[in-house]
N, C-alpha and C positions, 0 to 999 in steps of 0.2 A: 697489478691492477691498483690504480690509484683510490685511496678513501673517498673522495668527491665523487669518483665515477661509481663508485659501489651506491654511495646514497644518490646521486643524480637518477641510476638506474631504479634504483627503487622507488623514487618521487614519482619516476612517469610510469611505473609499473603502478602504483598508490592513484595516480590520475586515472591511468585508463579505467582501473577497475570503477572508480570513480564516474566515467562517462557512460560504462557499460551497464552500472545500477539507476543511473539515470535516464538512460534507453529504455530500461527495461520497464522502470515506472513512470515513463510516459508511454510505453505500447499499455501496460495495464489500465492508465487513463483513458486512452484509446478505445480502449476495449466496453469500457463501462460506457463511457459517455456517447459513443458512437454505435454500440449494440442496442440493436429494438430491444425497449421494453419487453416484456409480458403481456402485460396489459395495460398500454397505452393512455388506458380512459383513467388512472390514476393519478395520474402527474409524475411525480417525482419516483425516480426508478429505484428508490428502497421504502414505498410506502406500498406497495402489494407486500412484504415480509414485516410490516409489521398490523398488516390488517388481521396476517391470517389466524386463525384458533389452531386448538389443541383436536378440534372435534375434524378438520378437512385429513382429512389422508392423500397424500401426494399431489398436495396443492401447485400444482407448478408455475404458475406463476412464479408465487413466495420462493419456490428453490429457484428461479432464476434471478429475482430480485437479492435472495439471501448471499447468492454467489458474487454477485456483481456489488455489494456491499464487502464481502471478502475480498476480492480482486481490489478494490479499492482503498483498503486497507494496509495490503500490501504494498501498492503501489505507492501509497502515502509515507509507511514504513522507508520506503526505499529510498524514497525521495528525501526525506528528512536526516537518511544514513547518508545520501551523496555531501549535503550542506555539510553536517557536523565533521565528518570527513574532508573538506577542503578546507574546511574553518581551523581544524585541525591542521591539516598539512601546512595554511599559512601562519600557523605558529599565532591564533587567538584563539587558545583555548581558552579565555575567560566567556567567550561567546559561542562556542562550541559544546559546552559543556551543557548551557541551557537548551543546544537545539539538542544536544541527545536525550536530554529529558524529555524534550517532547514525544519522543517515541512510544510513550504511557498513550498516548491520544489513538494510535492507531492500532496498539494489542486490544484496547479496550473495543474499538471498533470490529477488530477479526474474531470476539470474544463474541461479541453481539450478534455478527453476523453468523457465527458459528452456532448460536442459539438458536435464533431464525430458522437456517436450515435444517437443525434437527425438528425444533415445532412442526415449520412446513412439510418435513415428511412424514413424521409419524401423525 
């Protein structure tokens, strides 16, 4: 087997996974942005998780908005791994490097959202 064919193979093994993290965090966009609310009469589908108090008990609203603030975080996560990842494969890691730092943006978000849901259950 020839050296070319080893890294060729690898490059489109490097892609797919590539398209397969980028499916997955647009089905999680999907998800968030095309799932009913909670409650509707809010607006924006993570402002029921940050209305709710310490004092509701199993607000659910707030854990579906908490979740859907997760989910989107992830999906953000993912999506940001596909860029840095191809930016990478084409050999600009001087622009690569900044999209994986952007990744701080979306742990802070699953960090958040993670909070959320524990307020809105307990």
């Amino acid at each position: 087997m020839k050296p070319t064919s080893v890294c060729m193979s690898r490059q489109q093994q490097t892609l797919r996974q590539i398209g397969f993290l980028t499916l997955v965090g647009i089905g999680l966009f999907g998800i968030v942005f095309l799932a009913p609310d909670a409650d509707p009469r809010q607006g924006a589908f993570f402002q029921a998780a940050l209305q709710t108090t310490w004092h509701d008990l199993l607000d659910f609203p707030a854990v579906w908005s908490s979740i859907k603030i997760i989910l989107f975080s992830i999906g953000l996560f993912l999506m940001i791994e596909s860029v840095g990842t191809m930016l990478a494969v084409l050999r600009l890691k001087s622009i690569a490097l900044p999209v994986f730092f952007l990744q701080i943006v979306p742990c802070l978000g699953l960090l958040c959202g993670a909070f959320y849901l524990v307020k809105s259950l307990l």
